[in-house]
N, CA, C and O atoms as a GROMACS GRO file, in nm:
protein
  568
    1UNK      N    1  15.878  -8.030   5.903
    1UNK     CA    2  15.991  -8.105   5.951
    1UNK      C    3  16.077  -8.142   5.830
    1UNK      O    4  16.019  -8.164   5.724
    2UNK      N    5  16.205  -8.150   5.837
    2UNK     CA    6  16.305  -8.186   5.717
    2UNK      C    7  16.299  -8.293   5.712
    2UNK      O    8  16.280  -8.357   5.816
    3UNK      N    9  16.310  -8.349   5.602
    3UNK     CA   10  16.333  -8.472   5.573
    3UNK      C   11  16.409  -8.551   5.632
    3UNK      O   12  16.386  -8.672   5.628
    4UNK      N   13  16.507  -8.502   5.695
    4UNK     CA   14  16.606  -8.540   5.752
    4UNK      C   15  16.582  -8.630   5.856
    4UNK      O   16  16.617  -8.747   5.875
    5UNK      N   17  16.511  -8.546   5.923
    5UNK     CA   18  16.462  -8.625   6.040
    5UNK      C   19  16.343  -8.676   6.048
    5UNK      O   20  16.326  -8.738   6.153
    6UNK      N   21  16.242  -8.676   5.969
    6UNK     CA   22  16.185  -8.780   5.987
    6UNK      C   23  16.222  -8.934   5.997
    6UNK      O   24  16.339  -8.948   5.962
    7UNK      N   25  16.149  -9.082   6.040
    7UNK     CA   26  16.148  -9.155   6.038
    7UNK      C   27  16.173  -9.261   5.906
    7UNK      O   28  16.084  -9.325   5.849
    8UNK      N   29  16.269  -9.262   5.884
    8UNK     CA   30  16.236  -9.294   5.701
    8UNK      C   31  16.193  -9.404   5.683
    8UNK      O   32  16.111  -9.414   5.591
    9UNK      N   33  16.221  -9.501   5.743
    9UNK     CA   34  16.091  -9.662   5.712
    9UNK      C   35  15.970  -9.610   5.740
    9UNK      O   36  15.884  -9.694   5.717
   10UNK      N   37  15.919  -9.492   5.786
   10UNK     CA   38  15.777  -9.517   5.822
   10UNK      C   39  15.695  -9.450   5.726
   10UNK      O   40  15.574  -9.474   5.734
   11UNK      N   41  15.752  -9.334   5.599
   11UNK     CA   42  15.681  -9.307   5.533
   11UNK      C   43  15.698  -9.380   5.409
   11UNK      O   44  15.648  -9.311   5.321
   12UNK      N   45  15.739  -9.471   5.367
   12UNK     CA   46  15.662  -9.541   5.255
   12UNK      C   47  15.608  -9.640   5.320
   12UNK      O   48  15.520  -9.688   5.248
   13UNK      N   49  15.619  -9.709   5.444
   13UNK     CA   50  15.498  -9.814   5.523
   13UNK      C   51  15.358  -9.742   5.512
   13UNK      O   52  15.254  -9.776   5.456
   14UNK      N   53  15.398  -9.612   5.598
   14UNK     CA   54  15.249  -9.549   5.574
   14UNK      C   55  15.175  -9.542   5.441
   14UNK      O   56  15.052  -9.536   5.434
   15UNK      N   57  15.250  -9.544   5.346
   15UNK     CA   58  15.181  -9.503   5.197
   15UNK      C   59  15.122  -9.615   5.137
   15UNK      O   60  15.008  -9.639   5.098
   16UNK      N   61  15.224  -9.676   5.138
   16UNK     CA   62  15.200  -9.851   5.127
   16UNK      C   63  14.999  -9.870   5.207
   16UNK      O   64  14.895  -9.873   5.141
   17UNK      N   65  15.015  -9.880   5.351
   17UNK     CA   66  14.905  -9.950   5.411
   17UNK      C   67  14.844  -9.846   5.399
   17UNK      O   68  14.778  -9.845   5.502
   18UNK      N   69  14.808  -9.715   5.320
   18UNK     CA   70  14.699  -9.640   5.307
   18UNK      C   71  14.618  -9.695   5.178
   18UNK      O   72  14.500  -9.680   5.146
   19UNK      N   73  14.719  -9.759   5.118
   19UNK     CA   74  14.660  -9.791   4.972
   19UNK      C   75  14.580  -9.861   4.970
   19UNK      O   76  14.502  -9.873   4.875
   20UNK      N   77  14.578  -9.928   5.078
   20UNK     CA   78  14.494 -10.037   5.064
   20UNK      C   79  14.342 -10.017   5.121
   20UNK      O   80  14.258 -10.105   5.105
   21UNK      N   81  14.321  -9.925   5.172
   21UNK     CA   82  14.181  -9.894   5.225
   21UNK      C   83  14.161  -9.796   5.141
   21UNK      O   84  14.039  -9.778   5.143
   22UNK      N   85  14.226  -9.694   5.041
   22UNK     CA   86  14.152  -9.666   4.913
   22UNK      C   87  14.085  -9.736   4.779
   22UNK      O   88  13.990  -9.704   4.707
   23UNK      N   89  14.185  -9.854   4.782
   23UNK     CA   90  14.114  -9.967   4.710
   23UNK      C   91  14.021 -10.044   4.762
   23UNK      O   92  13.928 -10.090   4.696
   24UNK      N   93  14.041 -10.070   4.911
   24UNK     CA   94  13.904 -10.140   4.953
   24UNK      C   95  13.777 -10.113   4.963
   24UNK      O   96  13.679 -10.183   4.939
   25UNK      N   97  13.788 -10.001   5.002
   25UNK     CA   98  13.653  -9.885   5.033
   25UNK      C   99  13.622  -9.863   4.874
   25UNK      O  100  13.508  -9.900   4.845
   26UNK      N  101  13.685  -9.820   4.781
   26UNK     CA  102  13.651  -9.836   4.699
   26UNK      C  103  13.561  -9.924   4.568
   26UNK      O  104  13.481  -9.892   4.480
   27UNK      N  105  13.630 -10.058   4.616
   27UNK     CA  106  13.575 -10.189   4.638
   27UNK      C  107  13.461 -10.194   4.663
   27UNK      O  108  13.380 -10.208   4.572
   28UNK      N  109  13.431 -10.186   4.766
   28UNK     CA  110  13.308 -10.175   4.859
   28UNK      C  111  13.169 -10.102   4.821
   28UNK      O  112  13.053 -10.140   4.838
   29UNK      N  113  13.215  -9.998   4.770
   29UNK     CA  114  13.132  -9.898   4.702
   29UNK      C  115  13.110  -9.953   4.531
   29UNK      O  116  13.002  -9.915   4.487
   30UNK      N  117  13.158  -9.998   4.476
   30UNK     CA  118  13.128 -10.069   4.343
   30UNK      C  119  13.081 -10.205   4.365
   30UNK      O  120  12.997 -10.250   4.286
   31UNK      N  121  13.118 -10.271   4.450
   31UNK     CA  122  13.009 -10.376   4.521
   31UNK      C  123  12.911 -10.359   4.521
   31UNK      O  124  12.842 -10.414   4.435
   32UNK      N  125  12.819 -10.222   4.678
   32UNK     CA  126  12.708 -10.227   4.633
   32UNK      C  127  12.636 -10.141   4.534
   32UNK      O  128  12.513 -10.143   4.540
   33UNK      N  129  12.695 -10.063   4.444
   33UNK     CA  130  12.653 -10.008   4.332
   33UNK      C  131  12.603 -10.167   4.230
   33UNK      O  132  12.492 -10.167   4.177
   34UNK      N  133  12.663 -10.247   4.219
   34UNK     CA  134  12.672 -10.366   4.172
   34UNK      C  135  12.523 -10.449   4.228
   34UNK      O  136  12.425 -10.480   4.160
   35UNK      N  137  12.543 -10.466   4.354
   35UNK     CA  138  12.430 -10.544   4.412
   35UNK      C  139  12.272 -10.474   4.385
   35UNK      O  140  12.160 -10.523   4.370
   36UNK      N  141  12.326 -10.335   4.387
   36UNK     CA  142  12.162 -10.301   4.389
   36UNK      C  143  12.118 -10.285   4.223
   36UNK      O  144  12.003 -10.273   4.182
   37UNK      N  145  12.234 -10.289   4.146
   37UNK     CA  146  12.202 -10.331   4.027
   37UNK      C  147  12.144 -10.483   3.974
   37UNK      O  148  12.045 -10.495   3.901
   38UNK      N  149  12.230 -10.603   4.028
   38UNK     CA  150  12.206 -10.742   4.028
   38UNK      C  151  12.112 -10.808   4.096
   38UNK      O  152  12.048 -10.898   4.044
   39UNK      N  153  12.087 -10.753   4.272
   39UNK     CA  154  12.018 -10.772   4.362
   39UNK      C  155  12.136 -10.954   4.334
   39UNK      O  156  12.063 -11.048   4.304
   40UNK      N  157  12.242 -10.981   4.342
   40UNK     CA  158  12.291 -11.078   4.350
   40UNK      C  159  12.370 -11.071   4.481
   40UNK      O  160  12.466 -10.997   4.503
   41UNK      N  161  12.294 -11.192   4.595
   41UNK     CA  162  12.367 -11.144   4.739
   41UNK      C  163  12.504 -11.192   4.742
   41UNK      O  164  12.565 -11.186   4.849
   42UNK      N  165  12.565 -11.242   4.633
   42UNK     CA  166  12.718 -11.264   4.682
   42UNK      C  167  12.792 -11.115   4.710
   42UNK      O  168  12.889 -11.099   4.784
   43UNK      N  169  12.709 -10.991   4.616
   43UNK     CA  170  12.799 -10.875   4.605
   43UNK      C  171  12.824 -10.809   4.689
   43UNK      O  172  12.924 -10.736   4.690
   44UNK      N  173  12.706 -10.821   4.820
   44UNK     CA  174  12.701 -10.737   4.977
   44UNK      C  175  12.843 -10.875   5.037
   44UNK      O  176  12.959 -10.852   5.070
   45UNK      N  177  12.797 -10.958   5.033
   45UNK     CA  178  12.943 -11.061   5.099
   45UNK      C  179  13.083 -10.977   5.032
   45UNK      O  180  13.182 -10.928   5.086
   46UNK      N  181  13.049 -10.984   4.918
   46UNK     CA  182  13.207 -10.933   4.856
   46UNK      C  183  13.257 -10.800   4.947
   46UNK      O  184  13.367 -10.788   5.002
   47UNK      N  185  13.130 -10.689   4.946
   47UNK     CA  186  13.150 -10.596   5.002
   47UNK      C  187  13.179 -10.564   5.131
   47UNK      O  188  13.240 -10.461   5.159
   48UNK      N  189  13.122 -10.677   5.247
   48UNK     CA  190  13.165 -10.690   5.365
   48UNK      C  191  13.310 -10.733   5.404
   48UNK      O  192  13.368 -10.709   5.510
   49UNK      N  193  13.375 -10.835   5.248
   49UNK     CA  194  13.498 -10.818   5.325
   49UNK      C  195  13.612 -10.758   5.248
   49UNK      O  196  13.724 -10.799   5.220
   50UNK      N  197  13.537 -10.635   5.220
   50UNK     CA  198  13.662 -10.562   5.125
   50UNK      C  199  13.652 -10.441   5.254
   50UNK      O  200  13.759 -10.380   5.264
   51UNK      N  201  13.568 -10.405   5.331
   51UNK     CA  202  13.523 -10.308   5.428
   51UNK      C  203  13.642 -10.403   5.519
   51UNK      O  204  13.746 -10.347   5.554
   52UNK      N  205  13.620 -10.526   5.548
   52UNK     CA  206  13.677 -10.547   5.673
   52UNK      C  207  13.840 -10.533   5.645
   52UNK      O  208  13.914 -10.521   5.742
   53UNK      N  209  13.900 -10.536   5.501
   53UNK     CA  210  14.010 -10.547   5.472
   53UNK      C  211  14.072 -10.376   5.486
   53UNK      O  212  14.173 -10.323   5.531
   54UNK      N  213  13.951 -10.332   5.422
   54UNK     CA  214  14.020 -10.185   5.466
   54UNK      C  215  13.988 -10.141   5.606
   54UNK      O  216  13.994 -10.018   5.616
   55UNK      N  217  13.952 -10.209   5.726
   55UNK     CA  218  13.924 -10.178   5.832
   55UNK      C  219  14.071 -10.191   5.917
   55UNK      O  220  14.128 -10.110   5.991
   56UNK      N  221  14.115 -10.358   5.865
   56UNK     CA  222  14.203 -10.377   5.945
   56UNK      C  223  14.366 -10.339   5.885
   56UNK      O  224  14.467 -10.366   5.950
   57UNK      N  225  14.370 -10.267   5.740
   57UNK     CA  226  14.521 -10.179   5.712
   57UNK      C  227  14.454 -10.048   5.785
   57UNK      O  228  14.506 -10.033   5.895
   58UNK      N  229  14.384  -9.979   5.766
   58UNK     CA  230  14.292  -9.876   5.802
   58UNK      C  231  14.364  -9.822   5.979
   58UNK      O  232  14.412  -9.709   5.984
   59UNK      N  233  14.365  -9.891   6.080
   59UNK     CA  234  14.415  -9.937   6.192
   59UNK      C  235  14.547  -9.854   6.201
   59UNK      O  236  14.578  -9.751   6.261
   60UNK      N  237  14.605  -9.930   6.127
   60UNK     CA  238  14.805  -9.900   6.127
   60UNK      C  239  14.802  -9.732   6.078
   60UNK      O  240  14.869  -9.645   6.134
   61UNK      N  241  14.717  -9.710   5.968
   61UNK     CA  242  14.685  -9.586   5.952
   61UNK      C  243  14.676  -9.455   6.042
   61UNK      O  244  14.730  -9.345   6.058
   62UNK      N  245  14.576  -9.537   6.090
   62UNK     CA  246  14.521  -9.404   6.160
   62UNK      C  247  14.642  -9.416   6.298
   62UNK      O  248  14.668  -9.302   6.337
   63UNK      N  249  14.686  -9.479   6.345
   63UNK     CA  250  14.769  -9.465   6.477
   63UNK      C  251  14.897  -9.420   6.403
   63UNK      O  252  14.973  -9.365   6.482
   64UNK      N  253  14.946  -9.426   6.272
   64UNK     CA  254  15.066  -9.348   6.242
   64UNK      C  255  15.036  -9.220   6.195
   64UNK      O  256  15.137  -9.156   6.164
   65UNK      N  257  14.878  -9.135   6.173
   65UNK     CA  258  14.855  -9.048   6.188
   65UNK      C  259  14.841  -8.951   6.302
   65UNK      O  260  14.848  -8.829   6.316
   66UNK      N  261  14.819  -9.065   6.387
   66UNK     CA  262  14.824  -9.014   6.542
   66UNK      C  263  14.960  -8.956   6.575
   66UNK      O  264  14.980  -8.851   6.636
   67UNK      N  265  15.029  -9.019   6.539
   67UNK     CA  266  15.169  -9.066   6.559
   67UNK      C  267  15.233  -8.907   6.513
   67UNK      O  268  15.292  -8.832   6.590
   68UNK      N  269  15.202  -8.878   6.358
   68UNK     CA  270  15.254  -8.780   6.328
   68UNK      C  271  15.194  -8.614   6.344
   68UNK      O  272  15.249  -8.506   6.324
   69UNK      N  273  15.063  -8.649   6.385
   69UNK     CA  274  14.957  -8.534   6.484
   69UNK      C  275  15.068  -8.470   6.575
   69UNK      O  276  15.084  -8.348   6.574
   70UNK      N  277  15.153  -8.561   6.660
   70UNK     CA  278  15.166  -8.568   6.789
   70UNK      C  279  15.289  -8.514   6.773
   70UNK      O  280  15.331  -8.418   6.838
   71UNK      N  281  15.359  -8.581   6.672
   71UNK     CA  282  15.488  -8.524   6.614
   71UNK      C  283  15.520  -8.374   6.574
   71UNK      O  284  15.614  -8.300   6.604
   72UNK      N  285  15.405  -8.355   6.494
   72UNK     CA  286  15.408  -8.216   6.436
   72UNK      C  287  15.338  -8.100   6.535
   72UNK      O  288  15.322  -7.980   6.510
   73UNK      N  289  15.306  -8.168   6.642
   73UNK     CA  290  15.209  -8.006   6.720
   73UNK      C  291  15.221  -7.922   6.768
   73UNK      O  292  15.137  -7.848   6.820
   74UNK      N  293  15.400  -7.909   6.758
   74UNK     CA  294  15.485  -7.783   6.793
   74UNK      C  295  15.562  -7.762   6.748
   74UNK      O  296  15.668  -7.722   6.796
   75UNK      N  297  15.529  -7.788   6.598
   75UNK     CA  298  15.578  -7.707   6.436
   75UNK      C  299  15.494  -7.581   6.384
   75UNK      O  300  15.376  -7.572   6.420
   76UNK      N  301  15.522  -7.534   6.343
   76UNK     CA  302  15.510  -7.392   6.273
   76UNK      C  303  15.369  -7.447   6.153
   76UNK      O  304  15.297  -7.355   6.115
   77UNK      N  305  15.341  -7.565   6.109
   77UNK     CA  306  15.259  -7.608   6.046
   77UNK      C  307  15.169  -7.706   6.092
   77UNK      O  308  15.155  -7.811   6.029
   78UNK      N  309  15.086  -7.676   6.226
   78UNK     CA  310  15.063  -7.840   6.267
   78UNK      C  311  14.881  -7.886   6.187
   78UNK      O  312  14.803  -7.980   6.201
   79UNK      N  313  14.886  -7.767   6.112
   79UNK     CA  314  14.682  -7.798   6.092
   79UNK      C  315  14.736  -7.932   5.959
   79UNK      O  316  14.640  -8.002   5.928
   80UNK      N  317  14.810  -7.954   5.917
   80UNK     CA  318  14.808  -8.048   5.799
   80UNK      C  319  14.746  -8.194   5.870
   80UNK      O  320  14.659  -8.281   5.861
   81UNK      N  321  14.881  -8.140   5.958
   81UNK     CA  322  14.907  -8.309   6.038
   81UNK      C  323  14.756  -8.345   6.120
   81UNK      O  324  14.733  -8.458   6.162
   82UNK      N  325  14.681  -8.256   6.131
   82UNK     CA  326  14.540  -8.278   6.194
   82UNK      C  327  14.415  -8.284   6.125
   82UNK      O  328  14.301  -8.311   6.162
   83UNK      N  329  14.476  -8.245   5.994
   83UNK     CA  330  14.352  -8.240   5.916
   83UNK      C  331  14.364  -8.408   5.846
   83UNK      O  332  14.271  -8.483   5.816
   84UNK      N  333  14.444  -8.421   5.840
   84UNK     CA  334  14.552  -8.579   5.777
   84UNK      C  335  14.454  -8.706   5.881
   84UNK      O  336  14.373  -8.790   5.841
   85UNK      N  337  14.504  -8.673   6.030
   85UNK     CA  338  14.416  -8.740   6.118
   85UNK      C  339  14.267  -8.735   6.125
   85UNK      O  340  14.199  -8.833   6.155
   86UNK      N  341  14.220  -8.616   6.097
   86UNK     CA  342  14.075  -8.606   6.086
   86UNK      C  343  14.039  -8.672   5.991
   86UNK      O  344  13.939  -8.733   6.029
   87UNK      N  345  14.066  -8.701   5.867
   87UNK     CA  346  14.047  -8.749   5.802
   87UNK      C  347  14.076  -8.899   5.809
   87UNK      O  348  13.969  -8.959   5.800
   88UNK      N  349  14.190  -8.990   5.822
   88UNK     CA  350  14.236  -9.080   5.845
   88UNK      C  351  14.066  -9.168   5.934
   88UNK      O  352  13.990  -9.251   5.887
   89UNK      N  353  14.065  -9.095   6.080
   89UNK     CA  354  13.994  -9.101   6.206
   89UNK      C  355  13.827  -9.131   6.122
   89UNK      O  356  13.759  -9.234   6.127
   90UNK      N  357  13.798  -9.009   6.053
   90UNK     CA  358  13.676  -9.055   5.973
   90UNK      C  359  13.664  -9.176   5.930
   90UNK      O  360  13.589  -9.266   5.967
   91UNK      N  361  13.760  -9.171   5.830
   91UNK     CA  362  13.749  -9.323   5.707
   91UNK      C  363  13.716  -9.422   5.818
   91UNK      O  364  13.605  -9.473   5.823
   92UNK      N  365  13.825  -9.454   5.920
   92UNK     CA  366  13.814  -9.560   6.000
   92UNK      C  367  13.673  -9.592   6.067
   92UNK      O  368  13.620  -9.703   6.071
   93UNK      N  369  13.633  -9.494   6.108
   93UNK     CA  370  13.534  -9.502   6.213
   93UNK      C  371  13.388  -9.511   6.110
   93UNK      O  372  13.290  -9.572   6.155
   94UNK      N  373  13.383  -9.456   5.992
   94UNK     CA  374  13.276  -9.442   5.894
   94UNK      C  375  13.279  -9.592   5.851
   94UNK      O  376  13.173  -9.652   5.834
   95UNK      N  377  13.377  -9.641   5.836
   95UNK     CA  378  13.421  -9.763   5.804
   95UNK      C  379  13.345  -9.865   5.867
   95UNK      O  380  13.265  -9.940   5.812
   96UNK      N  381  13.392  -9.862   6.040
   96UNK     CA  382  13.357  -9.902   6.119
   96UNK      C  383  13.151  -9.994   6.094
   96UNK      O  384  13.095 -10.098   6.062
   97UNK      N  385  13.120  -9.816   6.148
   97UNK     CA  386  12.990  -9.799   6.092
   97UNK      C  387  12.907  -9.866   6.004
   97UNK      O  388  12.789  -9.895   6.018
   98UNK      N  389  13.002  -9.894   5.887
   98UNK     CA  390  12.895  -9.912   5.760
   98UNK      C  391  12.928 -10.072   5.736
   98UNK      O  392  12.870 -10.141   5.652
   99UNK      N  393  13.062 -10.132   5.850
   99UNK     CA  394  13.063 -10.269   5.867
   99UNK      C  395  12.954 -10.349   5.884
   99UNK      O  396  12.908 -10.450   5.831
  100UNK      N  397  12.905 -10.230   6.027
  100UNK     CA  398  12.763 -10.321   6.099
  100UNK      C  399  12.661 -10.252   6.028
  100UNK      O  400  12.550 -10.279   6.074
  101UNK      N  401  12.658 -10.162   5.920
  101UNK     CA  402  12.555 -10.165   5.837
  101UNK      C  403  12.541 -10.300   5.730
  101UNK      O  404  12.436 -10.364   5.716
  102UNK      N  405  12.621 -10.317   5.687
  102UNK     CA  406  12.640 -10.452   5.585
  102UNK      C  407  12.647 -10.560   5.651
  102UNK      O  408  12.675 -10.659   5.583
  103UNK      N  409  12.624 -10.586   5.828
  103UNK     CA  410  12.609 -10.704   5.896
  103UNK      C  411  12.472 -10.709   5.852
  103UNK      O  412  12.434 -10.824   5.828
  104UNK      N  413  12.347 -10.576   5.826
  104UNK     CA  414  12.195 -10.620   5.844
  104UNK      C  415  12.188 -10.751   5.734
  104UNK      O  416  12.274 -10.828   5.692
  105UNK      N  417  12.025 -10.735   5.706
  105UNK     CA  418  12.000 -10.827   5.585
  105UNK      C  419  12.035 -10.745   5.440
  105UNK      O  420  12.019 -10.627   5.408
  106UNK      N  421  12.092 -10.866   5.367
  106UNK     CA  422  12.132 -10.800   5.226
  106UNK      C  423  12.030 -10.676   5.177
  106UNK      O  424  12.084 -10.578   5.227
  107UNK      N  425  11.950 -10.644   5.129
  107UNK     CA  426  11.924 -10.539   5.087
  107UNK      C  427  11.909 -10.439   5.182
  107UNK      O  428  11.962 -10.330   5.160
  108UNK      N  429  11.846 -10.456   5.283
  108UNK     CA  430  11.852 -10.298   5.393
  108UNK      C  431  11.987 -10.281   5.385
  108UNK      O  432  12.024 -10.164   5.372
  109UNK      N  433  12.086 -10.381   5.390
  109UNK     CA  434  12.264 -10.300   5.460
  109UNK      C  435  12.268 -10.214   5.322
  109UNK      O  436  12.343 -10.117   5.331
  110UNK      N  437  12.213 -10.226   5.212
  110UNK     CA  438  12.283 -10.135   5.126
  110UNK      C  439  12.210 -10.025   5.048
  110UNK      O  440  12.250  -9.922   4.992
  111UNK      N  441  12.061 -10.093   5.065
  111UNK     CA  442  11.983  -9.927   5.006
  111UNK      C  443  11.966  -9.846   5.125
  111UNK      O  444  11.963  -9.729   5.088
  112UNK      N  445  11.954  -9.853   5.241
  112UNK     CA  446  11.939  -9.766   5.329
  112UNK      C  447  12.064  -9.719   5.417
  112UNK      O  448  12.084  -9.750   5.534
  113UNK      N  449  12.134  -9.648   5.346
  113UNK     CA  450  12.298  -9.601   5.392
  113UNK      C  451  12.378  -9.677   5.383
  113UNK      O  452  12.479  -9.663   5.452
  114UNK      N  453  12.364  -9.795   5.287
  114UNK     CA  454  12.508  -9.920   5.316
  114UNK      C  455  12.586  -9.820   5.195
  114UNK      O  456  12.700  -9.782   5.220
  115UNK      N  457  12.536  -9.789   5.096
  115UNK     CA  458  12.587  -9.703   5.006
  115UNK      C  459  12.654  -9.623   5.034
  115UNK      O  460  12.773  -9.623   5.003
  116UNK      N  461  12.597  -9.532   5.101
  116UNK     CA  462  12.652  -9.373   5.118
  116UNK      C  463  12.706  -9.417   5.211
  116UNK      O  464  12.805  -9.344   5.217
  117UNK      N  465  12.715  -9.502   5.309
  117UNK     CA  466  12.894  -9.483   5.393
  117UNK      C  467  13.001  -9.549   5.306
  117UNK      O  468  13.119  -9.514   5.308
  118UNK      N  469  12.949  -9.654   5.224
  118UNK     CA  470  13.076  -9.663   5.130
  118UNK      C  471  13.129  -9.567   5.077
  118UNK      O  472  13.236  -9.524   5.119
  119UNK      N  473  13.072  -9.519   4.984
  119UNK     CA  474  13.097  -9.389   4.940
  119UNK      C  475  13.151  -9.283   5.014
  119UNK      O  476  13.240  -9.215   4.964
  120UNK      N  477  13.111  -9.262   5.120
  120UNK     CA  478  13.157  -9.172   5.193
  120UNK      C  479  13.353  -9.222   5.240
  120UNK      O  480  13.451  -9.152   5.211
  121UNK      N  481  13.356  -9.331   5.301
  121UNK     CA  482  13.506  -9.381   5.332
  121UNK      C  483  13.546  -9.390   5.198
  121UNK      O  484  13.659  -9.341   5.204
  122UNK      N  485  13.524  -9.425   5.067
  122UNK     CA  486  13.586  -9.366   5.001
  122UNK      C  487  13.664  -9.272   4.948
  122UNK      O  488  13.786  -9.266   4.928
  123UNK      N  489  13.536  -9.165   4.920
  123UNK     CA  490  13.607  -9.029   4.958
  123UNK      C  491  13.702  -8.984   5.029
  123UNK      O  492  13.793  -8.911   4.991
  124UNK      N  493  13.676  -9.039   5.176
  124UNK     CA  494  13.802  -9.005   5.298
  124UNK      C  495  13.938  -9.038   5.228
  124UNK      O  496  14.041  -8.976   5.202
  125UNK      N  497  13.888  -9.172   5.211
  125UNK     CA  498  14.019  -9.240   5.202
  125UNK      C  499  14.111  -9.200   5.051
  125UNK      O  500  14.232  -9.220   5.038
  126UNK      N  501  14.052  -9.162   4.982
  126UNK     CA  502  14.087  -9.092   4.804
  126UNK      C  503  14.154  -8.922   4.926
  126UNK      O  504  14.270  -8.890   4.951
  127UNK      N  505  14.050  -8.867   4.962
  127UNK     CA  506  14.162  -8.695   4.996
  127UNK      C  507  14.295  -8.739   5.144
  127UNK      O  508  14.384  -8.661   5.178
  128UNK      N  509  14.273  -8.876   5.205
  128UNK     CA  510  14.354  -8.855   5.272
  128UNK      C  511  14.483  -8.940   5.180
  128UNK      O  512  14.595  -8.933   5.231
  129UNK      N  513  14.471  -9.009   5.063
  129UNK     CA  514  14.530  -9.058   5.001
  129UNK      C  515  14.644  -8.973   4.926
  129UNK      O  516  14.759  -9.003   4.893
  130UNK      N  517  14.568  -8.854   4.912
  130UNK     CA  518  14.586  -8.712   4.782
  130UNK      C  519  14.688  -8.602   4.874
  130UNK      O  520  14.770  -8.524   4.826
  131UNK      N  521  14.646  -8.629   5.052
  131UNK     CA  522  14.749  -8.540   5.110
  131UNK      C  523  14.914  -8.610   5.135
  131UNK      O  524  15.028  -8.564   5.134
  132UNK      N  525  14.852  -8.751   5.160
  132UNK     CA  526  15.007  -8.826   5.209
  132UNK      C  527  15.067  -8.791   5.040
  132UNK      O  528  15.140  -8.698   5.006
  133UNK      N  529  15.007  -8.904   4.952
  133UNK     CA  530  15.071  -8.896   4.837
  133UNK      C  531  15.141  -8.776   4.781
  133UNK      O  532  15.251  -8.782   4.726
  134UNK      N  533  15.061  -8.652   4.800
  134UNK     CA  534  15.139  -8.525   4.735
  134UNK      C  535  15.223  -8.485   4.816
  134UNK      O  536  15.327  -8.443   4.766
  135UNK      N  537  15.210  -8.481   4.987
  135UNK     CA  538  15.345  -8.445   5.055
  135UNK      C  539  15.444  -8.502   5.069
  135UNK      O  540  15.547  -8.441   5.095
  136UNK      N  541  15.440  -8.692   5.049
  136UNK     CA  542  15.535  -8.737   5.016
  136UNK      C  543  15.657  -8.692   4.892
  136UNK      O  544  15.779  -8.675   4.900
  137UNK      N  545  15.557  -8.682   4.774
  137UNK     CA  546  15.664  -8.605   4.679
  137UNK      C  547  15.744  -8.489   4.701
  137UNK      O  548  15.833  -8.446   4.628
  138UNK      N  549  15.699  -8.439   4.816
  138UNK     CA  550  15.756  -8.288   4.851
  138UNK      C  551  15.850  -8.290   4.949
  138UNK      O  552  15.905  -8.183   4.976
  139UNK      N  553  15.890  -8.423   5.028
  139UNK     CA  554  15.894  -8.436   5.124
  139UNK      C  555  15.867  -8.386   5.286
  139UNK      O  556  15.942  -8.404   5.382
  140UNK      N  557  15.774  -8.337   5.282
  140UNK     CA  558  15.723  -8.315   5.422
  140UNK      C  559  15.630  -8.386   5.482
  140UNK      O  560  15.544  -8.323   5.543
  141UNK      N  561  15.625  -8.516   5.479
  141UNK     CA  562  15.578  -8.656   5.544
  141UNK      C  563  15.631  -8.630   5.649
  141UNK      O  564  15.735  -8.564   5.655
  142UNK      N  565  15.560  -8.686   5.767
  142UNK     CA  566  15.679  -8.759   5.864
  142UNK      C  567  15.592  -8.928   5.905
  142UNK      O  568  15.649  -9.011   5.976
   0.00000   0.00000   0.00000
């Protein structure tokens, strides 16, 4: 889609509220890298609400991915815009997940997968970070 017509308040909003669940999740994941180093339970608290912070920008995310899924699905290019959502859809929902993993008791939420879903929405959230960010420069956002 040309630049032209896209929505133009909505792609630096989108870029904007993606940032913030790459830093949170990120967060989150050096939290409990942290805790299971310290075994200090403030660090699973810290980590529960850096998860919930990227849960709730996370949200606006994924429905303006929806948004542009829906937009693009009878363009000549629509696998970006779905791979963008697949990804987006992960983070959130992995997110989700590893919330009510870090509801258990402090050490089970984080040696037994509280980790690796951090880590994991990380990741999401770093390549879905890497597609907006680089197509923005190119302009083929919508």
């Amino acid at each position: 889609m040309p630049p032209s017509r896209a929505a133009p308040i909505l792609v630096p909003i989108h870029a904007i509220l993606l940032s913030f669940p790459i830093a949170l999740f990120s967060t989150a994941a050096m939290a409990d890298v942290t805790y299971l180093k310290t075994a200090e339970i403030q660090w699973t608290n810290f980590a529960q609400w850096a998860i919930t912070g990227a849960l709730v920008f996370g949200a606006p995310v994924v429905l303006l991915a929806i948004v542009g899924a829906v937009r693009r699905r009878k363009t000549e290019r629509p696998r970006g815009a779905f791979t963008y959502l697949g990804l987006t859809a992960g983070m959130w929902v992995l997110g989700l997940i590893d919330a009510f993993k870090h509801s258990q008791d402090a050490w089970s939420s984080v040696e037994f997968g509280g980790l690796f879903l951090s880590l994991s929405c990380t990741i999401l959230a770093i390549a879905a970070g890497w597609m907006t960010f680089s197509t923005i420069a190119g302009g083929d956002r919508a």
